[in-house]
C-alpha beads as a LAMMPS data file, in Angstrom:
LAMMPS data file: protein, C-alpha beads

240 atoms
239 bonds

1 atom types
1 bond types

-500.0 500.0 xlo xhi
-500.0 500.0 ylo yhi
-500.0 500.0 zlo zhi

Masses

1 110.0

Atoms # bond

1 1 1 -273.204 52.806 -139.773
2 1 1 -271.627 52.980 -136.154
3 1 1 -273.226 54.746 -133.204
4 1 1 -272.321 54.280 -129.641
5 1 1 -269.395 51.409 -128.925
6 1 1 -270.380 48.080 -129.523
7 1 1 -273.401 48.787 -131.455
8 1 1 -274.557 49.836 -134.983
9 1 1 -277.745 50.884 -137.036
10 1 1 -278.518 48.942 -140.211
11 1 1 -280.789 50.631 -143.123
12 1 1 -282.555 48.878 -145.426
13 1 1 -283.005 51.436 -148.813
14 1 1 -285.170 51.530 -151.358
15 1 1 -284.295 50.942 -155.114
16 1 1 -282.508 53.979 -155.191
17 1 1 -279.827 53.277 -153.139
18 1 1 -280.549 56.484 -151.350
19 1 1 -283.691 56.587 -149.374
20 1 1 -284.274 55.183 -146.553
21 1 1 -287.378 52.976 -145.674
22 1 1 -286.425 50.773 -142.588
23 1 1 -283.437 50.873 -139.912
24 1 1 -282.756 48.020 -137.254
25 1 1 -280.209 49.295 -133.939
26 1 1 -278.130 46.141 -133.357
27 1 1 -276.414 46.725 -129.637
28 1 1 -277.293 45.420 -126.581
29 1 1 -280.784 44.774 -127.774
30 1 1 -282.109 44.993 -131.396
31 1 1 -284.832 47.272 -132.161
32 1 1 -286.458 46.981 -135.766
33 1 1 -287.600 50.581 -136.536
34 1 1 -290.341 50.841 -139.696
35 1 1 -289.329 47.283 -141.000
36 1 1 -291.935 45.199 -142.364
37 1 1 -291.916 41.094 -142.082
38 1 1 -289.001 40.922 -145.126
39 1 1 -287.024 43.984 -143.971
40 1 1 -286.633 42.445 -140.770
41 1 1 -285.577 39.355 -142.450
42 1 1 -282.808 40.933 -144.256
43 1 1 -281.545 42.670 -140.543
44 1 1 -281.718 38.850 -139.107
45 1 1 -279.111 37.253 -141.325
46 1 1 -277.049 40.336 -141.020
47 1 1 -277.348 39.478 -137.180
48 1 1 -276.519 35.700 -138.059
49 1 1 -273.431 36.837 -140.238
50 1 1 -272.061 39.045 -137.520
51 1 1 -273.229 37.084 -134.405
52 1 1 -273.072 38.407 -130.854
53 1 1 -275.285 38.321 -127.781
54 1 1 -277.629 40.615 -127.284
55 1 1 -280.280 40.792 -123.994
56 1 1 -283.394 41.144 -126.236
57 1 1 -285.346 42.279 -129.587
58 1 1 -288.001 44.469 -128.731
59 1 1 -289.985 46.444 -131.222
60 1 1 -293.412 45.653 -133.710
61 1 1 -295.013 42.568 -133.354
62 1 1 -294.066 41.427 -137.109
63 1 1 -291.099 42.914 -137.620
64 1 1 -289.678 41.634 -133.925
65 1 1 -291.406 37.834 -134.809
66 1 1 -289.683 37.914 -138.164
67 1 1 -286.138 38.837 -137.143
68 1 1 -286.590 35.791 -134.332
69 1 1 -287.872 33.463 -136.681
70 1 1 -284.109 33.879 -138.903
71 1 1 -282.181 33.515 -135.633
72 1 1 -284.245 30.389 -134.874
73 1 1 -283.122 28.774 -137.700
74 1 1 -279.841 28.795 -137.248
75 1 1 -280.277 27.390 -133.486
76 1 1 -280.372 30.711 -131.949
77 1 1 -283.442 30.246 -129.171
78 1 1 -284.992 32.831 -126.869
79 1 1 -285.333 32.376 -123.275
80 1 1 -288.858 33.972 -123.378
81 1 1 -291.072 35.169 -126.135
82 1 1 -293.500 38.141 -125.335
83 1 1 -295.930 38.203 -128.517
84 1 1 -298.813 40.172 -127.604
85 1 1 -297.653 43.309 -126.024
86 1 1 -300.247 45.952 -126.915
87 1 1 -298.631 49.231 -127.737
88 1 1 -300.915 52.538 -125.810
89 1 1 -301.108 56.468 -126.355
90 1 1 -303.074 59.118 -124.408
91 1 1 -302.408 62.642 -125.579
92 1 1 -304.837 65.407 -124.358
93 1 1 -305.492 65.643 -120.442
94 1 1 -305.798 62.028 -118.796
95 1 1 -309.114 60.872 -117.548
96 1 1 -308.339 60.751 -113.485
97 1 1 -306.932 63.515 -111.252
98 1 1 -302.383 63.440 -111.380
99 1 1 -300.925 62.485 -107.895
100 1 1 -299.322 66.000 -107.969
101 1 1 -296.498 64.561 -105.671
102 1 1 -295.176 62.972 -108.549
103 1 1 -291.877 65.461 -109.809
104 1 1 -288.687 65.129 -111.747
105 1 1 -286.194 62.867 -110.106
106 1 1 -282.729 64.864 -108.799
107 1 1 -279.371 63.991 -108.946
108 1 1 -279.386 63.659 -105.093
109 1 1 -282.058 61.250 -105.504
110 1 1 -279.752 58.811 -107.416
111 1 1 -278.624 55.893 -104.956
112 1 1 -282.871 55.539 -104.301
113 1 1 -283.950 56.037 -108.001
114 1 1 -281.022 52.933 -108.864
115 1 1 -282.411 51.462 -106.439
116 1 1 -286.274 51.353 -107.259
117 1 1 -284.794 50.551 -111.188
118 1 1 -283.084 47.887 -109.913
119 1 1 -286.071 45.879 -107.921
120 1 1 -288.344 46.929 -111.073
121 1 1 -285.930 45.125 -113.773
122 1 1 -285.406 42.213 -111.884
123 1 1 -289.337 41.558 -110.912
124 1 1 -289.907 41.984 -114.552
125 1 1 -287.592 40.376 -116.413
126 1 1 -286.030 37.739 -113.598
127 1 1 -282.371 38.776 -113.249
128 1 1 -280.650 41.383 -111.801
129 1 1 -279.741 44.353 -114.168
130 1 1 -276.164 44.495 -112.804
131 1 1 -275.214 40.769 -114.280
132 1 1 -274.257 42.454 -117.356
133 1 1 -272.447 45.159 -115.998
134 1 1 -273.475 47.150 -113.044
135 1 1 -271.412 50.336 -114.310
136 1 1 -273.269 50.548 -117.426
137 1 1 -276.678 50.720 -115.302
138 1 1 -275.578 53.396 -113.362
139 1 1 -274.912 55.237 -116.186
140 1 1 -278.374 54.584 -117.874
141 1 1 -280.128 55.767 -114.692
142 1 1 -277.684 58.926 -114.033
143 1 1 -278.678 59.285 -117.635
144 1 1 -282.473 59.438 -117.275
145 1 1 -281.964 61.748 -113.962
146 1 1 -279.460 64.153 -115.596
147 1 1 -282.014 64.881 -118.397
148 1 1 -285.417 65.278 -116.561
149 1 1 -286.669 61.702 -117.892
150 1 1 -287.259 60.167 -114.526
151 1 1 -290.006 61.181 -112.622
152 1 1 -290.489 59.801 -108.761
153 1 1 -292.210 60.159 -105.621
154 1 1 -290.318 59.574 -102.427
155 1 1 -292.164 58.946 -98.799
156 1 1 -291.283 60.362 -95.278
157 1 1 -288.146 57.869 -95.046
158 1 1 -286.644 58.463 -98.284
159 1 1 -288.147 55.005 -100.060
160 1 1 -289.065 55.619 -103.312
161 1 1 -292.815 55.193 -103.739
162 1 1 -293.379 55.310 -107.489
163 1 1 -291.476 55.779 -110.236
164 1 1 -290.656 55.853 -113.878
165 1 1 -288.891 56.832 -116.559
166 1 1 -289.047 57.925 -120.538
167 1 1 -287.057 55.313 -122.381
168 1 1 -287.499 57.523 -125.494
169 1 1 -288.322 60.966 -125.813
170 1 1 -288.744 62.901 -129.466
171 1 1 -290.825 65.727 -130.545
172 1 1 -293.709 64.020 -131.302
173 1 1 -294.121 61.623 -128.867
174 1 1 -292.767 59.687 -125.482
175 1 1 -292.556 56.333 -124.425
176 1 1 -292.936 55.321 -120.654
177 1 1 -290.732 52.674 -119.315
178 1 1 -289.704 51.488 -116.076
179 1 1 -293.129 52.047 -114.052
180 1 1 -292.489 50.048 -110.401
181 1 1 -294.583 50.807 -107.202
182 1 1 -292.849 49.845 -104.448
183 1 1 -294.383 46.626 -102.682
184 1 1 -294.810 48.345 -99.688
185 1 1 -297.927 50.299 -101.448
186 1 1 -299.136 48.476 -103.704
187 1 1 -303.241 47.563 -103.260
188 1 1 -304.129 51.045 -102.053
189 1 1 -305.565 52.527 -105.367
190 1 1 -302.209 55.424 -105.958
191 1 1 -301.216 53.729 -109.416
192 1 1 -304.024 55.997 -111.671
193 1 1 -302.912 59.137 -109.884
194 1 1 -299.103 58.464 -110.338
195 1 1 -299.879 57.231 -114.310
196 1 1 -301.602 60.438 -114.426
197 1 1 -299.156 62.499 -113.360
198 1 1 -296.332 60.839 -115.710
199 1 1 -298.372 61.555 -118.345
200 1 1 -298.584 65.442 -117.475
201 1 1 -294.764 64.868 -116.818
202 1 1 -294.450 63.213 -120.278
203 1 1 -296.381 66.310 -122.268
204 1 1 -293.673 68.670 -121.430
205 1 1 -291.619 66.868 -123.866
206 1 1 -293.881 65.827 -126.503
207 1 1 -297.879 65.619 -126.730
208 1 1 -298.083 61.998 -127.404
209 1 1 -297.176 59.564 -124.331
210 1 1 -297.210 55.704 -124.714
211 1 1 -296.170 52.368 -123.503
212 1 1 -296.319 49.170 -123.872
213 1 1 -297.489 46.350 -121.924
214 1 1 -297.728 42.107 -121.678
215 1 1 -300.764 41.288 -122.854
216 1 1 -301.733 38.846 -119.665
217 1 1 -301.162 41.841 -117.663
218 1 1 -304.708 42.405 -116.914
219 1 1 -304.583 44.332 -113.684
220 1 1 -301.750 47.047 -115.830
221 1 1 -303.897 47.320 -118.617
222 1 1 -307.254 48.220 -117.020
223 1 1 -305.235 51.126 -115.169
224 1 1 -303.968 52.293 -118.377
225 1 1 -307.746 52.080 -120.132
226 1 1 -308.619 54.001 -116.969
227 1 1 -305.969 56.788 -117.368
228 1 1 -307.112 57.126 -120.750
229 1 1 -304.464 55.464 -123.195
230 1 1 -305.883 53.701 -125.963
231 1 1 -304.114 50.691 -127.933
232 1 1 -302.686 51.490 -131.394
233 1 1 -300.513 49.085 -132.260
234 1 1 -298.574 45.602 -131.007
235 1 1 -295.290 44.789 -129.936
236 1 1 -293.244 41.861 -128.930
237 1 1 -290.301 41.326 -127.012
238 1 1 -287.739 38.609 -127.074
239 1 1 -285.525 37.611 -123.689
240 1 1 -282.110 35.757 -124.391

Bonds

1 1 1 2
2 1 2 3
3 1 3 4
4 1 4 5
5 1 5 6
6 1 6 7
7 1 7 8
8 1 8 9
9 1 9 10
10 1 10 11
11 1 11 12
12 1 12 13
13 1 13 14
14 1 14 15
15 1 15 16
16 1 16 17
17 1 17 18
18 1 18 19
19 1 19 20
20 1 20 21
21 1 21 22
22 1 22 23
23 1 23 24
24 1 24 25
25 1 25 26
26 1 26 27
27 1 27 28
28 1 28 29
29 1 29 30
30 1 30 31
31 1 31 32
32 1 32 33
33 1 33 34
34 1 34 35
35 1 35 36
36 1 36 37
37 1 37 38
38 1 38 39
39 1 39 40
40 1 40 41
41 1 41 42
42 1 42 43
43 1 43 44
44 1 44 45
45 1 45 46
46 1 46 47
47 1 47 48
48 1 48 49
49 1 49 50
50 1 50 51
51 1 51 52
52 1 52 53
53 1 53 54
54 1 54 55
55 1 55 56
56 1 56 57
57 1 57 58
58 1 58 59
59 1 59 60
60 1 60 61
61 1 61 62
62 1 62 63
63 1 63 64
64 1 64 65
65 1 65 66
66 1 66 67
67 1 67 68
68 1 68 69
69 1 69 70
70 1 70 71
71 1 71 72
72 1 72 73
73 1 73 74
74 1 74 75
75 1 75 76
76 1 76 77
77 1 77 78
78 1 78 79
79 1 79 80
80 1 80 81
81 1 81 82
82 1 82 83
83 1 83 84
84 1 84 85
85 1 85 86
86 1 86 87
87 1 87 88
88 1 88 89
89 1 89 90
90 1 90 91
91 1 91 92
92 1 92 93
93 1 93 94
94 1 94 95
95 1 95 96
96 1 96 97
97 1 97 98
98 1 98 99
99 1 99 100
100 1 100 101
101 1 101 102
102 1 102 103
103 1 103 104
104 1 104 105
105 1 105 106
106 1 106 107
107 1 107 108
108 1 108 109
109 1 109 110
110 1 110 111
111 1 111 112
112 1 112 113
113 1 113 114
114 1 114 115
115 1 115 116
116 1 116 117
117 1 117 118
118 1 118 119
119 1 119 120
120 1 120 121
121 1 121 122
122 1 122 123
123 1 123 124
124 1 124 125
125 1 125 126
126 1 126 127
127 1 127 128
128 1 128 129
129 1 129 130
130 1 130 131
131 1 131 132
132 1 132 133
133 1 133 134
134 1 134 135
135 1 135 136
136 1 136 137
137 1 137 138
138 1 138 139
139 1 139 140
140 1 140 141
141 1 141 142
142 1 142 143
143 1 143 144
144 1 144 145
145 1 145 146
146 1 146 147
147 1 147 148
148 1 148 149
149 1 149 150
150 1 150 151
151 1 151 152
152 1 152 153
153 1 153 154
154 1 154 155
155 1 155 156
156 1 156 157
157 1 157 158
158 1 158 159
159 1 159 160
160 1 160 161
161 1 161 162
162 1 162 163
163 1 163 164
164 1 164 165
165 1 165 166
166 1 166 167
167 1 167 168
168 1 168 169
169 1 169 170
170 1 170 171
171 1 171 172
172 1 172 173
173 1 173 174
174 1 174 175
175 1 175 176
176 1 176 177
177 1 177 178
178 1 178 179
179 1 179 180
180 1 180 181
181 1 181 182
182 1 182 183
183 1 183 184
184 1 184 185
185 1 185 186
186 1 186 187
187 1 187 188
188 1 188 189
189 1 189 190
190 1 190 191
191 1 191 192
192 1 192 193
193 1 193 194
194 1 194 195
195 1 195 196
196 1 196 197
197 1 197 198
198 1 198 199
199 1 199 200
200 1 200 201
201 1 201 202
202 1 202 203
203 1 203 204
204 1 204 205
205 1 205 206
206 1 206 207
207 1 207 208
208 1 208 209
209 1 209 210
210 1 210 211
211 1 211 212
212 1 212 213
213 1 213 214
214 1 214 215
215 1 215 216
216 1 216 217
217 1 217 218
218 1 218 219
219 1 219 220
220 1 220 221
221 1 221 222
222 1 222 223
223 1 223 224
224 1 224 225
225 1 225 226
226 1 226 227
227 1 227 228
228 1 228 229
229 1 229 230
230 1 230 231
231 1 231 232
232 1 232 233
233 1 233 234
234 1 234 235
235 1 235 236
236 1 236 237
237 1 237 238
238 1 238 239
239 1 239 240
């Protein structure tokens, strides 16, 4: 079925025709959503038949591995293949003391917050954010001010200090994207209070909080076990 321009969300039913057991969005980036190894499958040659570039597939491990593994033979290769990206929740009240400086980004705050997002997207994936489209990223990170899902710290000069964001936000749970401490203060020990403090943040919209993280990042991870999240699951990501 369509959804927003340029993108659309694929079911995969069961015998009935009618319900629903597995979905796949197909826009920008293609997210397998409850899709075992041969749902995704099925979702990769309908990406083959109706070819177009996308920036990534992000999403569980198998499902994510499976869809790639169609594309690949066909000649479709990845520029980088994430594998092991454990997948962490905390709910309940985190195990170190928030960094209570830590608030809800404003609308004011929006040439800083772009910014920050900016600097964090390129360190992490290697290109700037604005190569496909700069517009569009504005409008992502207006997006995430305009409805409380970006949460920053700015010091006495306006730089931002800390920040991130809630790439998805339901009832039942959150997920935390776009952490990025700024260079400038990075080594001092502030990363558990701020992680602290998003997930406080995070449990006004839902009582679960996770993320996900590259498995090699060692230094990430023991934060997280610190802060109290706990792996419960795996994810991969693919970079075109």
């Amino acid at each position: 079925m369509p959804s927003f321009p340029g993108s659309v969300i694929l079911g995969h039913f069961m015998d009935d025709g009618v319900t629903l057991d597995a979905a796949c969005w197909v826009g920008s980036n293609v997210v397998p959503i409850e899709a075992n190894s041969e749902q995704a499958e099925d979702f990769g040659r309908w990406i083959v038949a109706h070819w177009q570039p996308h920036a990534s597939i992000f999403g569980p491990a198998d499902a994510t591995l499976s869809l790639l593994r169609v594309l690949e033979q066909v000649g479709i290769q990845a520029q980088e293949v994430r594998a092991n990206q454990p997948l962490l929740s905390i709910s309940g009240t985190p195990l170190l003391p928030p960094n209570s400086s830590l608030a809800v980004s404003k609308t004011a705050q929006f040439n800083e917050i772009l910014d920050a997002a900016a600097a964090m997207f390129e360190e992490e994936v290697g290109y700037s954010p604005f190569l496909g489209g700069e517009e569009n990223y504005r409008r992502r990170v207006a997006w995430l001010i305009s409805h409380g899902h970006s949460f920053s710290h700015q010091g006495l000069f306006g730089e931002v200090i800390f920040k991130a964001d809630l790439g998805a936000v339901t009832q039942f749970a959150t997920q935390v994207q776009g952490v990025w401490m700024n260079p400038d203060y990075r080594g001092m020990g502030l990363s558990a209070a701020y992680m602290s403090a998003v997930v406080l943040l995070a449990q006004a919209h839902a009582p679960i909080t996770s993320l996900y993280v590259n498995d090699y990042n060692t230094r990430a991870r023991a934060l997280y076990k610190h802060v109290g999240f706990e792996q419960v699951g795996t994810f991969a990501t693919v970079l075109f």
